[in-house]
Residue, then its C-alpha position, 0 to 999 in steps of 0.5 A: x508536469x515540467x521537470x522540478x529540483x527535488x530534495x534528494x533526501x525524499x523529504x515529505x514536509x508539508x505533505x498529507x498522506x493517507x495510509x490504508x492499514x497503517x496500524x500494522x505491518x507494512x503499513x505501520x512501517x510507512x506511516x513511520x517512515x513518513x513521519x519521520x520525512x515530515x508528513x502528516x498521516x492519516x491512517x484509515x483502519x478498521x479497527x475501532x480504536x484507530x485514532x487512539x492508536x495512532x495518537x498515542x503512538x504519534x501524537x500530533x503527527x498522525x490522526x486515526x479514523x476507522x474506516x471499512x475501505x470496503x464500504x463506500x460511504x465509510x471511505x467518503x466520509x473518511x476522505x472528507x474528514x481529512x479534507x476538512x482537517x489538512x484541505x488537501x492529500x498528497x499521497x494515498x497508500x493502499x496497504x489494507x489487505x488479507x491472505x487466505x491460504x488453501x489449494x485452489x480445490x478447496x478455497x471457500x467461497x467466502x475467503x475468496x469473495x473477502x480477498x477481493x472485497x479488501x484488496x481489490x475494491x477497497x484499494x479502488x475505493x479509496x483511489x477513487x474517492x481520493x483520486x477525485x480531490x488530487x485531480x482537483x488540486x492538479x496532483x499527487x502519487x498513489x502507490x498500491x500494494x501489490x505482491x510477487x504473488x501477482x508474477x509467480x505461481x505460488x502453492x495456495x495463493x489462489x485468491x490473494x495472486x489473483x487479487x494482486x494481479x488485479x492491482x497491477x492492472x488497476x494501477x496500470x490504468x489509473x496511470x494512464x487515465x489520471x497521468x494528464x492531471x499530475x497523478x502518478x500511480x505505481x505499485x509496490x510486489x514485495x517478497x515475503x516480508x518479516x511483519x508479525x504474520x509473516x514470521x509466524x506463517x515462514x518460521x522453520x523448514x518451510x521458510x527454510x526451504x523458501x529461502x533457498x529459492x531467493x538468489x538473496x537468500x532472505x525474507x523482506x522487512x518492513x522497512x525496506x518496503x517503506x523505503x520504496x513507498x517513500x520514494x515513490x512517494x516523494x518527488x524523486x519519482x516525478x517521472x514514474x507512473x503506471x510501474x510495479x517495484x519488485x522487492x524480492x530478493x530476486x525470485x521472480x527473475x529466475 
């Protein structure tokens, strides 16, 4: 791709996007973030009641379609729906995940085979699934959801730093195989981020504690992880391809 002026402002006008996830967390702060720079969003989500979700809370700005990223048909079907709506999607963003927390001795079998399902293969199905119409249409930005957990030891994170390592590399590839076709895919490892879940899991002494080790001295937000999805997003990050943008405060640079 030849070098392009690009809004400065990392406006999305005219943009589609899907948002894996995007009904809580970190997703529901990208999906806001994109609205409000002019996209139209798409949010796959499991939950049954998705699309009522999204509208009421963004109107026209957003459609819901309930979406299990793990199950292939599910995902395709998804995609050709928002094809037949928008004919196009520009960005995808892989934000649908879980964590399981337990010391490696104990984590159950099926905590760690759930990890992988929605972390690993329903990012890559949907990377897939969407990467095939950017190709044809000559483009687009995919960026994944990763975690510092894929660069640091952290007490039982077996599974979901396993499942985080295996982003990095996903994108890495998908980077290197769709770069010729104008695609650009990068990932995101953000830090402990104050969502719902994280505030309930890191409140008192051990979020304390955990502080203390982030030369920032802080938890993440989530809107500060939608700043950097924005860009990514945006043509600002043309030249950017197969990177993982850490937002942690500084802990994995110790």
């Amino acid at each position: 791709m030849d070098y392009q002026k690009f809004d400065i402002n990392f406006g999305l006008n005219d943009k589609v996007a899907v948002i894996t996830g995007g009904l809580s967390g970190i997703g529901e702060a990208i999906t806001e973030i994109f609205i409000k720079k002019g996209a139209r969003v798409v949010i796959f989500d499991v939950n049954e009641r998705t699309n009522a979700m999204a509208q009421d809370k963004y109107g026209k700005s957003a459609i819901g379609l309930t979406v299990d990223v793990t199950q292939k048909d599910q995902v395709e079907r998804a995609v050709a729906e928002t094809i037949k709506v928008y004919n196009k999607i520009d960005v995808l963003v892989n934000s649908a995940g879980v964590c399981f927390l337990d010391d490696a001795e104990n984590l159950a079998e099926p905590a760690w085979d759930k990890t992988f399902d929605i972390n690993v293969k329903g990012s890559f199905l949907t990377a897939q699934a969407i990467g095939k119409t950017m190709i044809a249409n000559h483009g687009g930005k995919i960026i994944n959801m990763a975690s510092q957990a894929a660069l640091v030891a952290l007490d039982n994170h077996v599974a979901y730093a396993a499942s985080k390592g295996a982003i990095l590399s996903m994108t890495k590839v998908l980077a290197y195989e769709w770069a010729q076709f104008n695609i650009n895919v990068n990932s995101i490892s953000p830090t402990i981020v104050m969502t719902e879940l994280g505030k309930k899991a890191w409140s008192g002494k051990v979020g304390d504690d955990m502080k203390k080790e982030i030369p920032i001295g802080r938890f993440g937000y989530p809107d500060e992880v939608a700043a950097c999805a924005l860009f990514l997003a945006a043509d600002a990050s043309n030249l950017m391809t197969g990177e993982n943008m850490v937002i942690d405060g500084g802990y994995t640079i110790k």
